[in-house]
N, C-alpha and C positions, 0 to 999 in steps of 0.2 A: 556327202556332207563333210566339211573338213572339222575336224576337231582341233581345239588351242593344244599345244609345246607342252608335255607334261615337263616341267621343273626337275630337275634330276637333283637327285638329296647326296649334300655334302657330306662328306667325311669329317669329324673333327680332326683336330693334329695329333700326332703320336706325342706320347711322353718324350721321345729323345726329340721329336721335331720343333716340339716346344720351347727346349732347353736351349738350341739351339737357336733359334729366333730372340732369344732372351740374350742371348750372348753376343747377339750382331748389335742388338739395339745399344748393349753396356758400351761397346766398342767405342760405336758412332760419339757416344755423349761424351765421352772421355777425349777423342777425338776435338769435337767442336769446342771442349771447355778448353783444350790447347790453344785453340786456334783463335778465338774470341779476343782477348786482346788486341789480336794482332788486326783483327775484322772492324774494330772500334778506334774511333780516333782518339789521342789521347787528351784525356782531360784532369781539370785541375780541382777539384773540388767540388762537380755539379756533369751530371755522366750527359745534358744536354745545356750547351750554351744558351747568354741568355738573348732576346734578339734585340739588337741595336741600333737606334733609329741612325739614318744620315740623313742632316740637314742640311739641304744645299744654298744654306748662308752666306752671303761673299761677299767682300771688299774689294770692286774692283779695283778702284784708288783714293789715294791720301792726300791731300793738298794743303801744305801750311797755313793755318788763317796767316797768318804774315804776307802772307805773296795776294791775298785776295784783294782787290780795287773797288768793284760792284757787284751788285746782281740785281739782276731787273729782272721782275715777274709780269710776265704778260695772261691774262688770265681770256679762255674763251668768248665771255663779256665782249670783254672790247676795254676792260683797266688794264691801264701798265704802271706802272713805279717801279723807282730805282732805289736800292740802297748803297750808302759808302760803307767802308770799311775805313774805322779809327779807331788808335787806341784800348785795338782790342772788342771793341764792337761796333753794330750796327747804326746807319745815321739812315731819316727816311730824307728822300729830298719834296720836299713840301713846301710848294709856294716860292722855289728858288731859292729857298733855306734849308738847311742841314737841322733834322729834327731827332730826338730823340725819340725809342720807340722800347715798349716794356720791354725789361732787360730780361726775361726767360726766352721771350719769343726773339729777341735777339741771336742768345745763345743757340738754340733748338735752329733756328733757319740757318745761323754763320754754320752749325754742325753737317747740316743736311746740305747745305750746298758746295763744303768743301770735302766731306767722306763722301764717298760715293759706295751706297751700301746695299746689296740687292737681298732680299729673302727666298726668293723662287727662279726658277728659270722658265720662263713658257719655251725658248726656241737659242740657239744661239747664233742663226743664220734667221734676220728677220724678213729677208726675201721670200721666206716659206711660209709666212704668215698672211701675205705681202695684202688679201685680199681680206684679210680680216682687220688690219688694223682700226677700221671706223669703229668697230664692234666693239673691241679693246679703250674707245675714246680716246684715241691716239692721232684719228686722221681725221679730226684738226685735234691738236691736243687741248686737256682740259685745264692745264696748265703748261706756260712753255717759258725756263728759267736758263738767263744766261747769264752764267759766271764769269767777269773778267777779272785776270791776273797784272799784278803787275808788268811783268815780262810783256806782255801784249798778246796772253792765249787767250783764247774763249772757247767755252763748252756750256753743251747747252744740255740742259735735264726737261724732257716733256712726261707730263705724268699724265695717264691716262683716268679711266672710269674704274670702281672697284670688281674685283676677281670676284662671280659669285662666291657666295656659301665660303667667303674667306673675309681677312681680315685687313686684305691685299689690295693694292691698287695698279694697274699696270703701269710699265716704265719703261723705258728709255732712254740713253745717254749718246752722246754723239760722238764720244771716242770707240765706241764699241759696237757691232753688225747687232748684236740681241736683243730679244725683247726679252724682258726681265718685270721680275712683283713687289713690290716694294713696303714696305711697311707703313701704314694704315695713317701713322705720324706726319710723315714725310708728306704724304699727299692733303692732309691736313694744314701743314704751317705755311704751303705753299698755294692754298686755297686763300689765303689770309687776304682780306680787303687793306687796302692800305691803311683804313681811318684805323681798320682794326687792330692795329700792329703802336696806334699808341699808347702812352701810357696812360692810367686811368687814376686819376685824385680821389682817391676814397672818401667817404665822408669820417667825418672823426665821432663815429658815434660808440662810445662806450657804455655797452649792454647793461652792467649791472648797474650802473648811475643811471636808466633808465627808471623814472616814476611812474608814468602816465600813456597812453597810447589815446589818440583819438580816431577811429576806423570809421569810415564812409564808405559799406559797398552795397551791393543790390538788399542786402536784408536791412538795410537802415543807419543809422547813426548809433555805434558804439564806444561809449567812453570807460576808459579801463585805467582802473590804478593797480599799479605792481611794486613790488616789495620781494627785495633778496635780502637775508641777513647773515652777517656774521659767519654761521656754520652753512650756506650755500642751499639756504632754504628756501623754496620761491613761493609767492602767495598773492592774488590779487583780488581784486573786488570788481564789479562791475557795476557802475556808475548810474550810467542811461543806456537802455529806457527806463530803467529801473535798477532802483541797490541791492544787492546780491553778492555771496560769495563765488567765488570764483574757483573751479575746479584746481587743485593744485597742480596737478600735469600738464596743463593746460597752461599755466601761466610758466610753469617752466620752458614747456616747450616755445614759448614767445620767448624769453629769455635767449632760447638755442639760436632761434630765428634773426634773432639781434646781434647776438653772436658773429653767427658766420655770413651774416649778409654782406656782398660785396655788388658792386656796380660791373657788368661785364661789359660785351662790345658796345664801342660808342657809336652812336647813329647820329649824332650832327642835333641842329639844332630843334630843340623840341615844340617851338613856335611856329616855328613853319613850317613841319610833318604835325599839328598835332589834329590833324584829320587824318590823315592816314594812317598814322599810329595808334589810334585811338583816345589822343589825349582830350579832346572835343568831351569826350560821355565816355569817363573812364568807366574803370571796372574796381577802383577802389583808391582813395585818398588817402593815406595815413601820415596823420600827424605825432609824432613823437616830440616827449621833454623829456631832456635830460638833467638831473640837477648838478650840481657844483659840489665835485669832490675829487679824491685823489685817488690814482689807477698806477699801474705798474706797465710799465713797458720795456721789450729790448731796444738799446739803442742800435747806431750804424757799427760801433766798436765790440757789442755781445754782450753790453753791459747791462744790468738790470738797473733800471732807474727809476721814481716817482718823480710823477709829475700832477698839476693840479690841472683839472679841468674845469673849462667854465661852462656856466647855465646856457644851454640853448635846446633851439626847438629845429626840429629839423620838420620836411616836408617830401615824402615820394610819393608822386603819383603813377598808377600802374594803369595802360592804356587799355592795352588787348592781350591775346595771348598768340606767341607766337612759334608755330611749328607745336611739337608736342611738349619741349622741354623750358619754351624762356618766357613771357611777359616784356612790355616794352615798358617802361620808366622813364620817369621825366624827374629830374635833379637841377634843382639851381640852372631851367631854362637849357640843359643839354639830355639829350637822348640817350637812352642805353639798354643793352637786352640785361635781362636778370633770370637767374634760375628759379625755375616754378618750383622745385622743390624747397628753396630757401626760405618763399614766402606765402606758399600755397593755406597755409592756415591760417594766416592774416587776410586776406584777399577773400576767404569764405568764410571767414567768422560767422556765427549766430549769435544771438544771446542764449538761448536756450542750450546751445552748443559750448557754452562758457563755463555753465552752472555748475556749482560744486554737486554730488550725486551721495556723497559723505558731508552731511553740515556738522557733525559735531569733531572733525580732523581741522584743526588748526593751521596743519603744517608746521607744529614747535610743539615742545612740552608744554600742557596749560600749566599755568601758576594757582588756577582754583577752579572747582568745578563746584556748582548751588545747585542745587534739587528740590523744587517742591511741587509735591503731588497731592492726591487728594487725601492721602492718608498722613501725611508730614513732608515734613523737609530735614536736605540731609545738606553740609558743607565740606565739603574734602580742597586742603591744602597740600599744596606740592612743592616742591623747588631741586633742583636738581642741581649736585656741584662735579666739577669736573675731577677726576682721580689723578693724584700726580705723583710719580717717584721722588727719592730722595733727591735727587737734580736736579728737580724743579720741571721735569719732563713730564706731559702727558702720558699716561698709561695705556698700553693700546692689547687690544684684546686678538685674536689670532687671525682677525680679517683686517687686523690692522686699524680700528677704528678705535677713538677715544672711550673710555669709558667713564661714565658718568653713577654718581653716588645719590641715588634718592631718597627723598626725606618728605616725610607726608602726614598728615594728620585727620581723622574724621571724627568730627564733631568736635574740636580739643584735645581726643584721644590721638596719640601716636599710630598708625596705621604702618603696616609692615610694606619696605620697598616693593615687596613681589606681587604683595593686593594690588599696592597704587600701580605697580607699571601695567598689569593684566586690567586694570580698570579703563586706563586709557587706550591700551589696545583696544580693547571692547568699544568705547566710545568714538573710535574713528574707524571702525569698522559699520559702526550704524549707519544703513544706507536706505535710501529711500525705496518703495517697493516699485510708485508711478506717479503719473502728474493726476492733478485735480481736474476737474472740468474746468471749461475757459468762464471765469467769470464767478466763482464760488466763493462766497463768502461766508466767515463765522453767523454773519449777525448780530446777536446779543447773546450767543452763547457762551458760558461762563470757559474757559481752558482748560482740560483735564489735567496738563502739565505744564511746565517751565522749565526749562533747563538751560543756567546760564555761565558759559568757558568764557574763562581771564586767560589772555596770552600774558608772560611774562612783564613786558612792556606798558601793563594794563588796561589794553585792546581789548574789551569783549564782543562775544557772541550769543543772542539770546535766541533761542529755538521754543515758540511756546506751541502747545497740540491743541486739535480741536475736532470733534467729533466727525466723523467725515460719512460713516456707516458703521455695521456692528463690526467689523473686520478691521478698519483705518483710521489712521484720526490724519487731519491736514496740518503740514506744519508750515507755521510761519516763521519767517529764518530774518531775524532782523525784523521784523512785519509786513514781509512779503510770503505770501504763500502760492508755491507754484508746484509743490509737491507733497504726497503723502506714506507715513511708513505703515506697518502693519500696528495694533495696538498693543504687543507685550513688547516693542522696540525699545523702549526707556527699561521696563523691566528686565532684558536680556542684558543692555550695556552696563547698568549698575551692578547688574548681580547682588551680593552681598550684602551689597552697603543700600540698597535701594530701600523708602521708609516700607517702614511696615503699619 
């Protein structure tokens, strides 16, 4: 029977073998701390560099717009147009005429077709790709751009399909064997439809002169009045189907809408696409008025100028929706794509979707708030003046906002600024808890409340309550009721001053 390797037991170290093992190691360390420097590369401030990207951006070449004649884009389609070069920009030739075409996309195409600018390199011998270019959208190209010079050169730019999971489009130049990435722009201006590349007459619709909206789309016929003042306060009302206040954000955000709406690419005539476009059995009509007043603008000089504008009514209609981002648009009988984001809340209006959710918010200081309940009535006055330095300068507070000096009274009695502004916070803070059933009425039930806001202007708003269960009362806002708050809601807004 074999038996396992008995383990043979170590010696510890001697005292002196100790010492001496201690004295090799000192050596060593003193050693390496010499030598260390010299083992490290030198550095400046940071014992490991930091890493730094290289971007293989290039220029292949520079061509003076001066020296450029044409460039004709021919696109996969089967569209070609030519453009000239005059004067410093682009002409379209359209109809055997020299046309003007929007002066950015002027710019941006003369830039891209005289720099020649690559972003990436896929190869610089495109022989080695030779069998991929169709992949690339190269073979046949998806655009294919020829630049002629005065002098009598020509070079041509083909832009291919985009670089996945980039921002890149593949490219090509014909003075040069490579294939190259181009930047996302580039293959963009040069995608451009010809109609597209002209200029677009806006309509002259100035927002804040806006009064009225008339909306036609799947939920019905919405008639909306709005109202901006003075301090850039937006407010409106809603008309039909019914009169109602109108959310304040809500009517601003139309305002934005109005704002920044512009007409984008033009499609031609909207009479004879408007089956295909949808203009047949739109998806929304909006009528706008505008009234008659004065607006500021810059002129062609930088100049700031007033000018007077007159009354009119404008008309877009929006067909379909197109791709994920535009709508099609019909304007004064021509075609156009517009940004869904521009007008996406016009086009889905509700009316329930309009509704103010705060009836006793104004949108301005009241000038007087009435109260009577079942145990008295209370009248509080306000008025509010602006604060001015010796200078005659508005006083502004450290957000930079005007400030304003309150003056208030309840019952006849003087009321301290800080009750009245905390009163009114309170009061536009009152918010509805839910809607009523479809169809409910008071009856002949007497109103537990009333409560009636003066705007400034002498505007009121009358909010009166009606029993609704032991929890709610219904409230009628104008003498519509379409919603209800909890029953101590008047008592929480008043606070203080509420009768007793």
């Amino acid at each position: 029977m074999q038996h396992p390797e008995m383990k043979k037991e170590r010696k510890p170290l001697s005292r002196k073998g100790l010492i001496l093992l201690l004295v090799i190691l000192a050596a060593l360390l003193a050693v390496l701390a010499l030598l260390l420097p010299k083992l490290l590369p030198k550095q400046t401030g940071k014992l490991y560099s930091d890493p730094v990207a290289v971007l293989p951006y290039e220029t292949l070449q520079e061509n003076p717009p001066e020296e450029l004649e044409t460039i004709t884009v021919n696109h996969l389609s089967g569209e070609s147009y030519t453009l000239h070069y005059k004067d410093g920009a682009l002409l379209l030739m359209l109809d055997g005429e020299l046309t003007d075409i929007n002066d950015s996309l002027s710019a941006t195409m003369l830039e891209a077709a005289t720099t020649i600018v690559v972003e990436n390199v896929v190869t610089k011998d495109g022989s080695e790709v030779a069998e991929h270019l169709a992949d690339m959208g190269l073979e046949p190209p998806q655009a294919e751009v020829t630049v002629r010079y005065t002098d009598g050169r020509t070079q041509t730019l083909q832009i291919g399909t985009g670089v996945p999971h980039t921002t890149y489009s593949y490219f090509r130049w014909s003075e040069d064997p490579g294939i190259y990435m181009c930047n996302e722009g580039i293959a963009d201006i040069f995608s451009y439809t010809a109609r597209r590349l002209l200029p677009i007459d806006q309509p002259k619709l100035t927002a804040f002169l806006t009064d009225s909206l008339t909306i036609r789309n799947a939920s019905g016929t919405l008639k909306i009045s709005l109202h901006r003042d003075d301090g850039d306060n937006s407010s409106g009302q809603l008309l039909e189907p019914f009169v109602y206040p109108m959310d304040t954000a809500a009517a601003a955000a139309m305002y934005t809408s109005l704002e920044n709406f512009r007409l984008g690419t033009p499609l031609g005539d909207a009479t004879e696409q408007a089956a295909t476009l949808g203009f047949d059995a739109p998806l929304c009509t909006l009528d706008i008025h505008q009234s008659e007043g004065l607006y500021t603008r810059i002129n062609d000089e930088g100049e700031l100028v007033v000018e007077n504008a007159e009354a009119q009514q404008l008309r877009f209609v929006f067909g379909r929706e197109e791709g994920s981002y535009f709508y099609t648009c019909a304007y004064e009988g021509q075609a156009y794509l517009v940004s869904r984001f521009l007008v996406e809340n016009l086009i889905s209006a509700t009316a329930d979707g309009l509704l103010t959710t705060r009836p006793a918010d104004l949108g301005v200081f009241p000038a007087k708030i009435a109260a009577e309940t079942e145990t008295g009535s209370v009248l509080v006055t306000l008025r509010q003046e602006l604060r001015l330095l010796e200078n005659g300068e508005p006083e502004l507070n450290e957000d930079e906002e005007w400030i304003y000096d309150t003056y208030a009274t309840l019952n006849g009695s003087d009321l301290p600024a800080a009750q009245a502004e905390a009163l009114v916070q309170r009061l536009c803070a009152l918010s509805f808890a839910g809607s009523v059933p479809e169809g409910w009425l008071p009856e002949s039930a007497a109103p537990r409340w009333k409560l009636t806001l003066t705007k400034p202007d002498g505007t009121e708003r009358t909010l009166t309550a009606y029993r609704l269960d032991a929890f709610s009362d219904a409230i009628a806002v104008d003498g519509v009721i379409r919603h209800y708050c909890y029953v101590e809601a008047l008592a929480t807004a008043l606070g203080e001053v509420m009768p007793k």
